[in-house]
Structure formats: C-alpha cells, structure tokens
C-alpha positions as CSV (number, residue, x, y, z in Angstrom):
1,X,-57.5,254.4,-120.1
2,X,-56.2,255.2,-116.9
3,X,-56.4,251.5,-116.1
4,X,-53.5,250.7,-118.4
5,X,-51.3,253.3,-116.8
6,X,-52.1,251.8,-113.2
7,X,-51.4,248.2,-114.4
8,X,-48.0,249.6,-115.9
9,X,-47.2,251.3,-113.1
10,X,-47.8,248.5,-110.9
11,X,-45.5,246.2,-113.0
12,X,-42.5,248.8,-112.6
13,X,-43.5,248.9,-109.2
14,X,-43.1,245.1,-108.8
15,X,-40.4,244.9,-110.7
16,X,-38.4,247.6,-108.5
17,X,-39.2,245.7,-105.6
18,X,-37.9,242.3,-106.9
19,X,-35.1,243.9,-107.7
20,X,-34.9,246.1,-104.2
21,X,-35.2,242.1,-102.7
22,X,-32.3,240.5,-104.9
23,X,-30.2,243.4,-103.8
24,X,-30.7,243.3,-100.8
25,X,-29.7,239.3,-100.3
26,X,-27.1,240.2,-102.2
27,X,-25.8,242.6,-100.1
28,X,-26.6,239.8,-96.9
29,X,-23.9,237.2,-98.6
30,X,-21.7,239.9,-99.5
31,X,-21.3,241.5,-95.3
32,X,-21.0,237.1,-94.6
33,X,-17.9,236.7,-96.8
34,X,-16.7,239.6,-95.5
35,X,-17.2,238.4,-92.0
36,X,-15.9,235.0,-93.2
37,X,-13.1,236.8,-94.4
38,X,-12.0,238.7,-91.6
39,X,-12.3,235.5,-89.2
40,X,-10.0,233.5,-91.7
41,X,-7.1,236.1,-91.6
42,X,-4.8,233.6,-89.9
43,X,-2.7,232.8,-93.0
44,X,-0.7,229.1,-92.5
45,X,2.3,228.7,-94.6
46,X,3.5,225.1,-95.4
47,X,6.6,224.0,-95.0
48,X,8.8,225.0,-97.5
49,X,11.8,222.6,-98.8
50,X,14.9,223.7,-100.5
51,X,16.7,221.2,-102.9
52,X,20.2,222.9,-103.5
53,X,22.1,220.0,-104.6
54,X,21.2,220.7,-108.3
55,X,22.7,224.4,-108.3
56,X,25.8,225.6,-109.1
57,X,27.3,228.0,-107.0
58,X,30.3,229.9,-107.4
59,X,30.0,233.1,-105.7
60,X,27.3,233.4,-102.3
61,X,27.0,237.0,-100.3
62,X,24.2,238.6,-98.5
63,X,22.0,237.2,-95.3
64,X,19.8,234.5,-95.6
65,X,17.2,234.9,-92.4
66,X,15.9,231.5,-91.1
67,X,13.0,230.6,-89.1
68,X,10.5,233.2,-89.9
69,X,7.4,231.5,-88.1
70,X,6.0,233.5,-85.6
71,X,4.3,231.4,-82.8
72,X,0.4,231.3,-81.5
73,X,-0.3,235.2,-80.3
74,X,2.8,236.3,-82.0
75,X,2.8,239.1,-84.2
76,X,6.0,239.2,-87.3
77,X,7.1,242.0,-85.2
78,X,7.7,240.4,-82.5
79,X,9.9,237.6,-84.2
80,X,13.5,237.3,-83.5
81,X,15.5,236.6,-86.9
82,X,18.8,234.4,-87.1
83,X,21.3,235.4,-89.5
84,X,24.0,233.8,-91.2
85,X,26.4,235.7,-93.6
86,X,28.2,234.5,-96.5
87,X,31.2,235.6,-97.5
C-alpha cells in the first residue's frame, strides 16, 4: 500500500526535477542573449538615399539637419548638426 504512494511520489519528484533542469537551461540561454544583446548595442545605419526629382514641391519651410553620424567613441550628444533653412 504504502509502496504505491512512494512510487508516486517519486514520479512527482522526478518529474519536478526535470522540470527544475529545463528551467534552469532555460534561464542559461536567456542571461546569453541578454549578454549577446548588450554587446551588440552599437546600432549601424545604412546609408540612406533621397530621390527628390519625382516630387513636387511648391512650398518648402522648416530645418532639414544633415550629417547625423556620430563618429567611433562619439556619443549623439556630442554631434555637431548643420542646418539649412528654407524659406
């Protein structure tokens, strides 16, 4: 009688710990693509190409800020903006 109960109890048991163990890897590849993540924060933005010779424009105002691309050990911050106004 008490035989059953053991052998049930062992099962839960075994069960808790496979579980515990998947878990716990899971939680292993979870801190690495974190870590992955935080080395990979440099973000690269490709060059960008404007095509205006298919608009039509009739009326242009406001600043347009060119050659936002800070350099190596350069935070945006630090960036010095060129602007050109349309009137």
């Amino acid at each position: 009688m008490y035989d059953y109960y053991i052998q049930q109890l062992f099962y839960i048991l075994q069960t808790q710990s496979e579980q515990m163990s998947r878990m716990e890897q899971m939680l292993k590849d979870m801190r690495s693509e974190i870590d992955r993540l935080r080395q990979g924060s440099e973000k690269t933005i490709d060059r960008v190409e404007y095509n205006f010779d298919l608009l039509k424009i009739e009326k242009l105002e406001g600043t347009l800020n060119i050659g936002l691309m800070p350099k190596e050990g350069q935070s945006l911050d630090d960036i010095t903006v060129r602007e050109v106004e349309f009137k």
